[in-house]
PDB file with one MODEL, atoms N, CA, C and O in Angstrom:
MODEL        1
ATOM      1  N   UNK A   1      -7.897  17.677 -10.914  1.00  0.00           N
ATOM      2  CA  UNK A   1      -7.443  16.677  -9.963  1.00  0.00           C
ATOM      3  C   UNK A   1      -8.128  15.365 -10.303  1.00  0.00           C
ATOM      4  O   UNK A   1      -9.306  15.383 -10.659  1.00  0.00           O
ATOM      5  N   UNK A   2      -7.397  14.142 -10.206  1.00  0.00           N
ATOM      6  CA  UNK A   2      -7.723  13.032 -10.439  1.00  0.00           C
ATOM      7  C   UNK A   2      -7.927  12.119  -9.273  1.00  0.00           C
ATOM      8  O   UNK A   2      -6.904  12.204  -8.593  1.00  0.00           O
ATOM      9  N   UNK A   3      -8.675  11.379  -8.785  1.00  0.00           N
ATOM     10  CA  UNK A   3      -8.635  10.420  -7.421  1.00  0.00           C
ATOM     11  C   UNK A   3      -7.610   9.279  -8.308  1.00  0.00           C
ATOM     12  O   UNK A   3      -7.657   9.012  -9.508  1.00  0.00           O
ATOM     13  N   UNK A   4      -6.602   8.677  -7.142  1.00  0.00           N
ATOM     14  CA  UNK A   4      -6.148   7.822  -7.263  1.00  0.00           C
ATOM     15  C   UNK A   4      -6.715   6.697  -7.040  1.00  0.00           C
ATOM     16  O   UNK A   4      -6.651   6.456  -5.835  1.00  0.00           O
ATOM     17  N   UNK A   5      -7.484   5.515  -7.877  1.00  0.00           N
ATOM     18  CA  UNK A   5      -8.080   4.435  -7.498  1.00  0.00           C
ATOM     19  C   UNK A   5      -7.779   2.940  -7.345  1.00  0.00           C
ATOM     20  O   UNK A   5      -8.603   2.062  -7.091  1.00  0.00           O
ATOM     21  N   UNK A   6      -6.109   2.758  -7.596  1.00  0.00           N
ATOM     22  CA  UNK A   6      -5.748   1.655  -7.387  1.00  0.00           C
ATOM     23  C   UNK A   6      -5.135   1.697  -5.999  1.00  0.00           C
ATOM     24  O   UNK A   6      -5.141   0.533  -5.599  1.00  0.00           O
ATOM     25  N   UNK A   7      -4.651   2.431  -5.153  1.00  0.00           N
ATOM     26  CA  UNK A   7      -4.547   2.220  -3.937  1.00  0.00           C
ATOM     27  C   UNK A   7      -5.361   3.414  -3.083  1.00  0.00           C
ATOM     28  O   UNK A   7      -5.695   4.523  -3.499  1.00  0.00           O
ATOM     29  N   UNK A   8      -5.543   2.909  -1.935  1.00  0.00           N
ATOM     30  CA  UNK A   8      -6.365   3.728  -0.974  1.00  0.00           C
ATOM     31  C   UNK A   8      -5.588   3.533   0.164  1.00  0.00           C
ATOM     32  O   UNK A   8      -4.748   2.634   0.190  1.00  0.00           O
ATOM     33  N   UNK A   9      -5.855   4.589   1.506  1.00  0.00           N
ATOM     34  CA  UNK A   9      -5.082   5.221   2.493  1.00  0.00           C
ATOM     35  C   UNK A   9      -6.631   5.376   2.989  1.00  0.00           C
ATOM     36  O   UNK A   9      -7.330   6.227   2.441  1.00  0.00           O
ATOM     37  N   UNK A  10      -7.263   4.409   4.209  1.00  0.00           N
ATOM     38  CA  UNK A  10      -8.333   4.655   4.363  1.00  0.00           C
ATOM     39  C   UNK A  10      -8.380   6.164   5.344  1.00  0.00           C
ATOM     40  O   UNK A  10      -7.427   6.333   6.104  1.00  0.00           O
ATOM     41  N   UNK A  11      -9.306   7.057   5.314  1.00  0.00           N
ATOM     42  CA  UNK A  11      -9.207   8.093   6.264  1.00  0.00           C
ATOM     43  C   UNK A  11      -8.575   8.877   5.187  1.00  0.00           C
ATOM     44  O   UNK A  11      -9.343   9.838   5.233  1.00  0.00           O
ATOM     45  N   UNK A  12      -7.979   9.088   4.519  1.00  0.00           N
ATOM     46  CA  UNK A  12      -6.565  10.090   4.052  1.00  0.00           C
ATOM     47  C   UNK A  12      -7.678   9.699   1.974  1.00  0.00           C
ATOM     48  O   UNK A  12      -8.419   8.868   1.448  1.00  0.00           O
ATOM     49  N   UNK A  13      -6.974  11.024   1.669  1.00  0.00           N
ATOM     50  CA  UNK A  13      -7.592  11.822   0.079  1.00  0.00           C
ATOM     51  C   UNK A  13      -5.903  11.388  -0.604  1.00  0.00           C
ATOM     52  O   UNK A  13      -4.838  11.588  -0.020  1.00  0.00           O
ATOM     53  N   UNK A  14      -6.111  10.664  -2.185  1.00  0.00           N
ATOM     54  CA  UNK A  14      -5.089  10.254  -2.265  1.00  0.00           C
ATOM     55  C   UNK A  14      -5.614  10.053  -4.387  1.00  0.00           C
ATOM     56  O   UNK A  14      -6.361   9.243  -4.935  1.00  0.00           O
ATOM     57  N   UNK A  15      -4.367  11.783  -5.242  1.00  0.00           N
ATOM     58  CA  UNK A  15      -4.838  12.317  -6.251  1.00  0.00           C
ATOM     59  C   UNK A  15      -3.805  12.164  -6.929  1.00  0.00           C
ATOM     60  O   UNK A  15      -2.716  11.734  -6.548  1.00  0.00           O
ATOM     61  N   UNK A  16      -4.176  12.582  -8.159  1.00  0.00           N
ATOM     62  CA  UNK A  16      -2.989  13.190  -9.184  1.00  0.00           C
ATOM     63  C   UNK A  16      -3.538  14.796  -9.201  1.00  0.00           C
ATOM     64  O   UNK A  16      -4.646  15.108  -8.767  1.00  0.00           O
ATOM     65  N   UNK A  17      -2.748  15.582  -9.671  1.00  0.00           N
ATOM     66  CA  UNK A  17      -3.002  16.790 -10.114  1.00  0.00           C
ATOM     67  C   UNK A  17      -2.788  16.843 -11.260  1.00  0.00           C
ATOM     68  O   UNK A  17      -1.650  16.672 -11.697  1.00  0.00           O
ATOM     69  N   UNK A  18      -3.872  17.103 -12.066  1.00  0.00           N
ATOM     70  CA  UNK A  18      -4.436  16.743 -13.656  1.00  0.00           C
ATOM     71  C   UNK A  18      -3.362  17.475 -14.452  1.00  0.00           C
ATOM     72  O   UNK A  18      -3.259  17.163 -15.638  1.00  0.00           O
ATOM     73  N   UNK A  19      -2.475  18.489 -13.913  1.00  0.00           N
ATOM     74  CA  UNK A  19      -1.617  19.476 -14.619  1.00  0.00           C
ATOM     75  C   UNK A  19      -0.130  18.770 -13.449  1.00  0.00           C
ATOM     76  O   UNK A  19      -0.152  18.834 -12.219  1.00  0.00           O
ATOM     77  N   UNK A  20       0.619  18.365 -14.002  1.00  0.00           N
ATOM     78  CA  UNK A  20       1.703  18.023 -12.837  1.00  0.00           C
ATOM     79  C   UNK A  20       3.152  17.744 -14.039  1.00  0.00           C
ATOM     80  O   UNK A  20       3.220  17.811 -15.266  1.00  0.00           O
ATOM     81  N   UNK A  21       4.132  17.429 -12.996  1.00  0.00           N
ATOM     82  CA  UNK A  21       5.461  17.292 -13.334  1.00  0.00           C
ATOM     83  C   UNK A  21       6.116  15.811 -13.406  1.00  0.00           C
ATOM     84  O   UNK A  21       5.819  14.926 -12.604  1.00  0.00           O
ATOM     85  N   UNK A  22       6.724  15.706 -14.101  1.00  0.00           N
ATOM     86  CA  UNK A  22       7.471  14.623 -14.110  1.00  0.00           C
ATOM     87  C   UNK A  22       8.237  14.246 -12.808  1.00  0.00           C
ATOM     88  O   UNK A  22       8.597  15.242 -12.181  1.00  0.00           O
ATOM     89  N   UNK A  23       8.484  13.376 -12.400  1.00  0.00           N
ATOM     90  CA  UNK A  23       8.604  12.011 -12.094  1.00  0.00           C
ATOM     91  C   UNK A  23       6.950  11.901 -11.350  1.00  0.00           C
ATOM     92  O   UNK A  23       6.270  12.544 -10.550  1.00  0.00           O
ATOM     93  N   UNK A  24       6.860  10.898 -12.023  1.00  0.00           N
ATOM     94  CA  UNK A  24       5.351   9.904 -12.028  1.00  0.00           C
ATOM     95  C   UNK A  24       5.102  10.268 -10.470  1.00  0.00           C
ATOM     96  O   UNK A  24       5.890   9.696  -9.717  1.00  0.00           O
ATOM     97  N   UNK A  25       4.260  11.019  -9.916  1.00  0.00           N
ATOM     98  CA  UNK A  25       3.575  10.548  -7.820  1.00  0.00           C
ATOM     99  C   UNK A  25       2.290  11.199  -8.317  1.00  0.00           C
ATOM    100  O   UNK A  25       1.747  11.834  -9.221  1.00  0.00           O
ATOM    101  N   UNK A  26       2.122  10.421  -6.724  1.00  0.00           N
ATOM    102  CA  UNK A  26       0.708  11.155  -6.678  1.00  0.00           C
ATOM    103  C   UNK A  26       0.300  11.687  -5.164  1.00  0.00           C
ATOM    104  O   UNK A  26       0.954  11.057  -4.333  1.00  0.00           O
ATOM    105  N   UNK A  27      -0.404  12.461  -4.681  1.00  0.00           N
ATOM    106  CA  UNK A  27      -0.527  13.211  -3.318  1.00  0.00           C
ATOM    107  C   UNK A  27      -1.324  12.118  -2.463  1.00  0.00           C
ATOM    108  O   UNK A  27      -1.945  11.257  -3.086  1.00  0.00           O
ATOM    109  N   UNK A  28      -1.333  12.113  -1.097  1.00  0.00           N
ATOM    110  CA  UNK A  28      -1.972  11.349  -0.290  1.00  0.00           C
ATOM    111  C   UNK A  28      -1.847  12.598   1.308  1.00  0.00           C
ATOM    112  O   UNK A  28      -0.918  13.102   1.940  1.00  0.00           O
ATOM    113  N   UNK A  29      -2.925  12.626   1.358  1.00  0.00           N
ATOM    114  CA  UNK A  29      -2.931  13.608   2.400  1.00  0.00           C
ATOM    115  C   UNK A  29      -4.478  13.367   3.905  1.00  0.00           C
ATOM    116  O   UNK A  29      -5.670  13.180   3.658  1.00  0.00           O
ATOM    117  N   UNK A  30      -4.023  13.438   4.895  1.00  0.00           N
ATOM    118  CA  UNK A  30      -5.095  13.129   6.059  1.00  0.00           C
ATOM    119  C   UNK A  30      -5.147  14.996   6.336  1.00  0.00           C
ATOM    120  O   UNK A  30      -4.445  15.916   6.758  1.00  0.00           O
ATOM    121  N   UNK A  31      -6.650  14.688   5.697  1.00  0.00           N
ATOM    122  CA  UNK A  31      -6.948  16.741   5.684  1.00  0.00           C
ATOM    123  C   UNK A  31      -6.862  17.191   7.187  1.00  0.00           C
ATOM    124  O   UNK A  31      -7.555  16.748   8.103  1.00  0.00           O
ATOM    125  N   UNK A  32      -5.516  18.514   7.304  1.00  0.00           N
ATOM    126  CA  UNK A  32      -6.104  18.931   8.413  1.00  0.00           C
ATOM    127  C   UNK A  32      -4.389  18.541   9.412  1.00  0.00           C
ATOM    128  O   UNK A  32      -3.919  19.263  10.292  1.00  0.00           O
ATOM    129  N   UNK A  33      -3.757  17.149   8.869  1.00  0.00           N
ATOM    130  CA  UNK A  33      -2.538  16.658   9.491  1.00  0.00           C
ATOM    131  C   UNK A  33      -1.143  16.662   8.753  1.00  0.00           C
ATOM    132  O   UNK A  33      -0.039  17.048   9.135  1.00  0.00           O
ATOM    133  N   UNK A  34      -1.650  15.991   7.333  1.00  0.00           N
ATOM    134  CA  UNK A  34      -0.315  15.824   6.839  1.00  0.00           C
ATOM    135  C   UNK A  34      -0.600  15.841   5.069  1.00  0.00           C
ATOM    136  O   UNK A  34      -1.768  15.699   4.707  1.00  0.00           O
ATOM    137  N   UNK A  35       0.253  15.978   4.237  1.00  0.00           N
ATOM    138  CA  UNK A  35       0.057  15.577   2.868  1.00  0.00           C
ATOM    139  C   UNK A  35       1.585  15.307   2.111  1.00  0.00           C
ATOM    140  O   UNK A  35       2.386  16.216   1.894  1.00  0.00           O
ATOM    141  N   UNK A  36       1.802  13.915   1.770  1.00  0.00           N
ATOM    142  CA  UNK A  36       2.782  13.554   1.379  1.00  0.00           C
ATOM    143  C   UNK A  36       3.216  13.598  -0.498  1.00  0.00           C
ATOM    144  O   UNK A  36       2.327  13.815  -1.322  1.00  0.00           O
ATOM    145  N   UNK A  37       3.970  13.474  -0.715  1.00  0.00           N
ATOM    146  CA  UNK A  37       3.904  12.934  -2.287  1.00  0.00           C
ATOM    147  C   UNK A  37       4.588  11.920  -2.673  1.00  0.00           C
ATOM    148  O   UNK A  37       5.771  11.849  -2.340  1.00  0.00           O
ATOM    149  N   UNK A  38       4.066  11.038  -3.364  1.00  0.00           N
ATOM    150  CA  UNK A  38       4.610   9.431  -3.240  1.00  0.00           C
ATOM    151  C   UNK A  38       4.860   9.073  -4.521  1.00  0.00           C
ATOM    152  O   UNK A  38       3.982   8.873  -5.359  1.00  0.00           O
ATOM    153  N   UNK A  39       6.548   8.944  -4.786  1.00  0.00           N
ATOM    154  CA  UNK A  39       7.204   8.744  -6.185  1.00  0.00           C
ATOM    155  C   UNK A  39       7.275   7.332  -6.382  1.00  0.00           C
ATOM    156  O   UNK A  39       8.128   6.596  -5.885  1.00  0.00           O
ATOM    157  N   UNK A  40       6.266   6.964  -7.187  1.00  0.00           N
ATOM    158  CA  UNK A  40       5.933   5.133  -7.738  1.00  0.00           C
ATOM    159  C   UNK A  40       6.725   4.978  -8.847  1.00  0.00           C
ATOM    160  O   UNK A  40       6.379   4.067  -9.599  1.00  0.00           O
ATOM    161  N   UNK A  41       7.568   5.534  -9.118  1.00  0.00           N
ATOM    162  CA  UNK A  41       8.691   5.128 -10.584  1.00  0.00           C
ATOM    163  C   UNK A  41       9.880   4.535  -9.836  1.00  0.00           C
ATOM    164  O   UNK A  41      10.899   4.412 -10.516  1.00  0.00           O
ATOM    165  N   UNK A  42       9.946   4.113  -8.459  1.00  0.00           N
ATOM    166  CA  UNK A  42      11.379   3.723  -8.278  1.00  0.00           C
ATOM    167  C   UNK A  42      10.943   2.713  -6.989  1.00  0.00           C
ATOM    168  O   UNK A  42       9.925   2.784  -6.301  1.00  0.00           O
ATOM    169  N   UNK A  43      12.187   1.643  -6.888  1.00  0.00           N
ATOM    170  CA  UNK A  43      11.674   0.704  -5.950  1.00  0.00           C
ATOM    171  C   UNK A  43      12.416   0.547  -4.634  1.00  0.00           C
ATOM    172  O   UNK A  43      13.462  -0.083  -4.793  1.00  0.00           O
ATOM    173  N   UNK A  44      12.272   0.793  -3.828  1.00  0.00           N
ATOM    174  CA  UNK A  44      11.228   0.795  -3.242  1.00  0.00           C
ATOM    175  C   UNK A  44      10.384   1.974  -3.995  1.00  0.00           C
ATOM    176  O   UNK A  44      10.758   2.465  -5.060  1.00  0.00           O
ATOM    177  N   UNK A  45       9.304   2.328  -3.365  1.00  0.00           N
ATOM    178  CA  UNK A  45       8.613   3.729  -3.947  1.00  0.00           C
ATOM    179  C   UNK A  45       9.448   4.965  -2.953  1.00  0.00           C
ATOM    180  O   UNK A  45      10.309   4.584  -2.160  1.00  0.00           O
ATOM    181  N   UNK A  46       9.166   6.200  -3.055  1.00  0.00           N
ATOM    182  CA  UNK A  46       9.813   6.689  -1.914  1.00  0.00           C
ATOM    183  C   UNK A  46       8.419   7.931  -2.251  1.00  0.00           C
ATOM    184  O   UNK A  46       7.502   8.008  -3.069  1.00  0.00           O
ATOM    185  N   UNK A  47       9.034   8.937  -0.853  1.00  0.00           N
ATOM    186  CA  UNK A  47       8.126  10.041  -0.877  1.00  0.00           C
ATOM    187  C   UNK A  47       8.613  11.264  -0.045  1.00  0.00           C
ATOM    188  O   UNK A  47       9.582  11.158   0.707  1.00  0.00           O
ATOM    189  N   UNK A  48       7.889  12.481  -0.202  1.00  0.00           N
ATOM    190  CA  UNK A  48       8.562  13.240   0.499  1.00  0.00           C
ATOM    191  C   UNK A  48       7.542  14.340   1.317  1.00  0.00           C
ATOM    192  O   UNK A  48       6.641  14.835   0.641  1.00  0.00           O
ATOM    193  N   UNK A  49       7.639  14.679   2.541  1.00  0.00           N
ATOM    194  CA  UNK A  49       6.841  15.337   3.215  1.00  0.00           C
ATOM    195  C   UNK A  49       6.320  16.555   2.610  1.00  0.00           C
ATOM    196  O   UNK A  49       7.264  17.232   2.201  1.00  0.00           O
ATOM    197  N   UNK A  50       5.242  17.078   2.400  1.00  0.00           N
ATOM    198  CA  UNK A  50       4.665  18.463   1.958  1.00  0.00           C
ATOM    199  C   UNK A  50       4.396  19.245   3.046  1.00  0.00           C
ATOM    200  O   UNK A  50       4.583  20.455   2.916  1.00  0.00           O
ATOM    201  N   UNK A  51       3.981  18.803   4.138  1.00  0.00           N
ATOM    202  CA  UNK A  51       3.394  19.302   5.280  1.00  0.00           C
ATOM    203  C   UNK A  51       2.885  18.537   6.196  1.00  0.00           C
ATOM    204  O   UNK A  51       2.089  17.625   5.976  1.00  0.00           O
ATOM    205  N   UNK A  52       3.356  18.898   7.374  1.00  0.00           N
ATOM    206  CA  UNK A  52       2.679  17.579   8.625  1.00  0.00           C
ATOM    207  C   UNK A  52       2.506  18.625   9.847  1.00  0.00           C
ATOM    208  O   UNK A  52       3.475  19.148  10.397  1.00  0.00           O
ATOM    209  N   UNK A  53       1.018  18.895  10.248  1.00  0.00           N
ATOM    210  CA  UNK A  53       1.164  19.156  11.406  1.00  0.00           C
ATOM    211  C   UNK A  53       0.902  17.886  12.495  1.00  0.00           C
ATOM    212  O   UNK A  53       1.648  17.833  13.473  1.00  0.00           O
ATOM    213  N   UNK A  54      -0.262  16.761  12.313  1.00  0.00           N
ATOM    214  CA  UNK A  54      -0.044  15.796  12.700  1.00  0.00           C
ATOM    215  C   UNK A  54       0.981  14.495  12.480  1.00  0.00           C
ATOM    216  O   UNK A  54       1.624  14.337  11.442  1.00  0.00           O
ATOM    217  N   UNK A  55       1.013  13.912  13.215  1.00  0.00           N
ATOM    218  CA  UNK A  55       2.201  12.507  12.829  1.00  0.00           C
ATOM    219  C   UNK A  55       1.483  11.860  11.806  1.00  0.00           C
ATOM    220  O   UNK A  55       0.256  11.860  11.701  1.00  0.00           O
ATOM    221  N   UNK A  56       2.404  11.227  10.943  1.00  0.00           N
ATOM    222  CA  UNK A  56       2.059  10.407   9.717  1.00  0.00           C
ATOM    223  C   UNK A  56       2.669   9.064  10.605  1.00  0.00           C
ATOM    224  O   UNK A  56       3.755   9.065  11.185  1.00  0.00           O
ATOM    225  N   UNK A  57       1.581   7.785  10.559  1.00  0.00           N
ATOM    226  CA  UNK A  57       1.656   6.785  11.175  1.00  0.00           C
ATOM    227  C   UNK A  57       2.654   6.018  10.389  1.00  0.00           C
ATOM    228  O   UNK A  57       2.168   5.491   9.388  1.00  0.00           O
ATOM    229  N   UNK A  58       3.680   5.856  10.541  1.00  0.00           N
ATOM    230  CA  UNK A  58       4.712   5.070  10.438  1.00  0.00           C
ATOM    231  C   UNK A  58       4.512   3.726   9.511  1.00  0.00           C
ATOM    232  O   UNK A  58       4.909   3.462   8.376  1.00  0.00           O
ATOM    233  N   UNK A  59       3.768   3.019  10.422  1.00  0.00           N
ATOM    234  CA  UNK A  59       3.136   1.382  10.401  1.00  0.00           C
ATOM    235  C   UNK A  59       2.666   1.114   9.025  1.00  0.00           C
ATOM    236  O   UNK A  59       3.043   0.341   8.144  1.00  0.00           O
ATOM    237  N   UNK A  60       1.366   2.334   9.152  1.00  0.00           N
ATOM    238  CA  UNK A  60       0.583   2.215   7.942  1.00  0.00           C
ATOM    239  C   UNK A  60       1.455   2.994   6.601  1.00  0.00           C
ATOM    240  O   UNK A  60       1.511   2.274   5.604  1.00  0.00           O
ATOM    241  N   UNK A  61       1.964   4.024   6.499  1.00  0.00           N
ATOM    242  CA  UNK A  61       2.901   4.511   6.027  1.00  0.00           C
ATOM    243  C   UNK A  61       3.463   3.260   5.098  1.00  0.00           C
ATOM    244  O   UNK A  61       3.007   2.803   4.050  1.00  0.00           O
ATOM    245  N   UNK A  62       4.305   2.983   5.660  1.00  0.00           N
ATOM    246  CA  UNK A  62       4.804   1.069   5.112  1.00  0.00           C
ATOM    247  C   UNK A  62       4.064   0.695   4.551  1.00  0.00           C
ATOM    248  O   UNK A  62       4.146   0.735   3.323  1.00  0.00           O
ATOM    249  N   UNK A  63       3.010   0.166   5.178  1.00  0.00           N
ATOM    250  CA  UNK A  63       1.967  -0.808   4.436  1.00  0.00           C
ATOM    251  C   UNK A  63       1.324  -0.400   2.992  1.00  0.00           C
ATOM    252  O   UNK A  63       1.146  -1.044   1.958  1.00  0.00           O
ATOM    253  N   UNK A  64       1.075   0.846   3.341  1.00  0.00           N
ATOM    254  CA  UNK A  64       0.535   1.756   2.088  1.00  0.00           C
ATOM    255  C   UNK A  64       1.745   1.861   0.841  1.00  0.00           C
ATOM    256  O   UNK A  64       1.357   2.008  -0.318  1.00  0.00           O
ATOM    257  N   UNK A  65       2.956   1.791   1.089  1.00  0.00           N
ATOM    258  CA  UNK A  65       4.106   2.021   0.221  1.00  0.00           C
ATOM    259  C   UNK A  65       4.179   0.610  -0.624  1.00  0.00           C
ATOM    260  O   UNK A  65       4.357   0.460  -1.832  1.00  0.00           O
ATOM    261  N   UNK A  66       3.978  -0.412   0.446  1.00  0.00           N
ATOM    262  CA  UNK A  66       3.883  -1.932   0.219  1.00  0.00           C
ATOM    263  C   UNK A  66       2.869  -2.134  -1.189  1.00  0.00           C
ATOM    264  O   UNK A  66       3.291  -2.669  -2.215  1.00  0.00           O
ATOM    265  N   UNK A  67       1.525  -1.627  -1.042  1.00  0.00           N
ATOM    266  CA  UNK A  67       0.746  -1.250  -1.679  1.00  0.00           C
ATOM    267  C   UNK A  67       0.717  -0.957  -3.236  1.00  0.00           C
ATOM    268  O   UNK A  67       0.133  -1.527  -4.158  1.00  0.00           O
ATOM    269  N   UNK A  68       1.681   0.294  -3.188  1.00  0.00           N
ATOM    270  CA  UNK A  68       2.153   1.351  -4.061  1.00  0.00           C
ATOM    271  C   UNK A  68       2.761   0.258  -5.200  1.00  0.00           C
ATOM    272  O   UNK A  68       2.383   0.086  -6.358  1.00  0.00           O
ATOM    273  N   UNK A  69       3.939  -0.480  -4.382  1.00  0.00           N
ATOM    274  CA  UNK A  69       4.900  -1.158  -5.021  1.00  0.00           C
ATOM    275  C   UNK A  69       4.070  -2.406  -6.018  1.00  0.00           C
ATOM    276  O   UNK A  69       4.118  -2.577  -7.236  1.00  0.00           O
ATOM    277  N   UNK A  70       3.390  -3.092  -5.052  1.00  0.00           N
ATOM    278  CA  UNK A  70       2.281  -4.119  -5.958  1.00  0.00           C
ATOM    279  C   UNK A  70       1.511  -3.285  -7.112  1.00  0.00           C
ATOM    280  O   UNK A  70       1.270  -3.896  -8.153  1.00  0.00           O
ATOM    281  N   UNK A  71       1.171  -2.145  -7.021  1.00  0.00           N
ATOM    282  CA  UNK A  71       0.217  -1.586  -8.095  1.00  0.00           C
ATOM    283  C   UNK A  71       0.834  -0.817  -8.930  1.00  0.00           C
ATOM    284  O   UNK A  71       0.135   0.068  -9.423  1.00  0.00           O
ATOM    285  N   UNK A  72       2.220  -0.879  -9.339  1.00  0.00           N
ATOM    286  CA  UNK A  72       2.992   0.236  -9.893  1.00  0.00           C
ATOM    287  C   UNK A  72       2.300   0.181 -11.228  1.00  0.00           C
ATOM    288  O   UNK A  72       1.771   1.234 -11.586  1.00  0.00           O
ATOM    289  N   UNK A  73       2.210  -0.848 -12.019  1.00  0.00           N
ATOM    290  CA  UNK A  73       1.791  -0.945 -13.501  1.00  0.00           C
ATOM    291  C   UNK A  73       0.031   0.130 -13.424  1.00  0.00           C
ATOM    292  O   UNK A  73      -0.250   1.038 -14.206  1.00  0.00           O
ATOM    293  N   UNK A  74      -0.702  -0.282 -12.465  1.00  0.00           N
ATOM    294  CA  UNK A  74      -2.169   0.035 -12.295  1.00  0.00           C
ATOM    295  C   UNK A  74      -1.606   1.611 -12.113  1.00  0.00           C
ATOM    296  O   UNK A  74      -2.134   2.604 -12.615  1.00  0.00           O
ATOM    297  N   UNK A  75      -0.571   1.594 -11.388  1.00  0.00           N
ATOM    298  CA  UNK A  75      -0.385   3.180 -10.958  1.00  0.00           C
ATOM    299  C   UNK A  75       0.022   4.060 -12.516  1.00  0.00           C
ATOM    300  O   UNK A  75      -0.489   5.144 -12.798  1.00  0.00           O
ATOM    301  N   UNK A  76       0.793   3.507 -13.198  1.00  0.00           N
ATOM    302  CA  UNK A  76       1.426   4.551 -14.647  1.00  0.00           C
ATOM    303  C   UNK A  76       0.373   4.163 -15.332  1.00  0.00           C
ATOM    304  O   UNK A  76       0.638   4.914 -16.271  1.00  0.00           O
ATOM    305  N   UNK A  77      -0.714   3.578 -15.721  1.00  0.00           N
ATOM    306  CA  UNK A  77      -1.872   3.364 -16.551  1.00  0.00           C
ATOM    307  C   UNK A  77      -2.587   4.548 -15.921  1.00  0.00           C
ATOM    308  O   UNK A  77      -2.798   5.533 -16.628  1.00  0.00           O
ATOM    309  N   UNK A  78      -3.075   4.532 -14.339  1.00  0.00           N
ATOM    310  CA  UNK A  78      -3.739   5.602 -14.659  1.00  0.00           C
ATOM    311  C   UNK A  78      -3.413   6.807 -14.430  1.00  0.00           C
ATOM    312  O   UNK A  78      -4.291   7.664 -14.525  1.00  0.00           O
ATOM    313  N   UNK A  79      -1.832   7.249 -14.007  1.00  0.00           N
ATOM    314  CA  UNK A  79      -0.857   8.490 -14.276  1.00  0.00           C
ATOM    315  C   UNK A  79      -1.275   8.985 -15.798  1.00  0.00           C
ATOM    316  O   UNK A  79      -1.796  10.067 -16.067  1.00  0.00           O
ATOM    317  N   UNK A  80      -0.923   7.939 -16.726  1.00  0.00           N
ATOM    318  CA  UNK A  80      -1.368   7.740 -18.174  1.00  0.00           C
ATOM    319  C   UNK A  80      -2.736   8.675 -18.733  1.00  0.00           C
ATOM    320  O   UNK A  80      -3.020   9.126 -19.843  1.00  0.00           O
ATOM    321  N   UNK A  81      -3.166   8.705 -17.893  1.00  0.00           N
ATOM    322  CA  UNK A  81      -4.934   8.570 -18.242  1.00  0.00           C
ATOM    323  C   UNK A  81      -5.290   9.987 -17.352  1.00  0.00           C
ATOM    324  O   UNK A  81      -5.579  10.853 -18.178  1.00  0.00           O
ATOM    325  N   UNK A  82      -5.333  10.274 -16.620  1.00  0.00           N
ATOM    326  CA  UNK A  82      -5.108  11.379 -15.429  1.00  0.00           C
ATOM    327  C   UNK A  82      -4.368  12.297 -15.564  1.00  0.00           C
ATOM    328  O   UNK A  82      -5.074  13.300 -15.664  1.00  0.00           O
ATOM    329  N   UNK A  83      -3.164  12.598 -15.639  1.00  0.00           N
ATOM    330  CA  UNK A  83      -2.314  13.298 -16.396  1.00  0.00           C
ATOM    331  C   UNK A  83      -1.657  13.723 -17.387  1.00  0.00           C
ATOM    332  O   UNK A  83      -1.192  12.988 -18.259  1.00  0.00           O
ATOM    333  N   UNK A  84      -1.536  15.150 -17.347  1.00  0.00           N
ATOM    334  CA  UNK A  84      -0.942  16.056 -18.352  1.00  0.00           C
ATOM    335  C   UNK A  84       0.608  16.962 -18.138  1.00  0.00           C
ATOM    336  O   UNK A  84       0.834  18.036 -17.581  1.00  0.00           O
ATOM    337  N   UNK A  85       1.219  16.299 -18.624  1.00  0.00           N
ATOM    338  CA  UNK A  85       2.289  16.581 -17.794  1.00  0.00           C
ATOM    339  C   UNK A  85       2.817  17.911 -18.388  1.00  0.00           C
ATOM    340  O   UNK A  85       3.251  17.899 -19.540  1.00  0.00           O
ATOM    341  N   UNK A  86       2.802  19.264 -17.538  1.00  0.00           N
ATOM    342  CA  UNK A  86       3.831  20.286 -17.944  1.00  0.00           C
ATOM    343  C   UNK A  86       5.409  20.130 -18.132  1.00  0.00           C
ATOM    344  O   UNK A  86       6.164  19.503 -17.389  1.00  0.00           O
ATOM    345  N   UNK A  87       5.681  20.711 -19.079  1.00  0.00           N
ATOM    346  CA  UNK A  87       7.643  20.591 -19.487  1.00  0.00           C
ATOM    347  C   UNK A  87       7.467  21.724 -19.369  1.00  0.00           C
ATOM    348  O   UNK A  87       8.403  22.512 -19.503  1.00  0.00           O
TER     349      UNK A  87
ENDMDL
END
């Protein structure tokens, strides 16, 4: 597992999984509530629920995607660097 270090989700753990699949994301998860996976190869970014027992805040949700979108280049450099992608 890799920490994701160009964007942060304060409160919330946010990785690559050092062994993963194609199309480029990476996990962002508030331990305990929710863990999403967030596809940065397309624009807007998009993502898709893994598990939520708590609510995923909407607001910040956005803001964090907002985020995503500004750092896409920072994001496939260190996809790049972090990952090994299984075929």
């Amino acid at each position: 597992m890799g920490k994701v270090d160009c964007v942060r989700w304060p409160g919330c753990e946010v990785w690559f999984w050092a062994n993963d699949h194609r199309e480029p994301h990476f996990h962002v998860a508030s331990p305990g509530n929710w863990e999403i996976r967030v596809f940065f190869g397309t624009e807007p970014p998009h993502y898709d629920v893994l598990w939520e027992v708590g609510r995923i805040p909407r607001k910040q949700l956005k803001r964090f995607l907002n985020d995503v979108s500004k750092n896409r280049e920072a994001l496939y450099l260190e996809w790049d660097e972090k990952v090994v992608v299984e075929d």
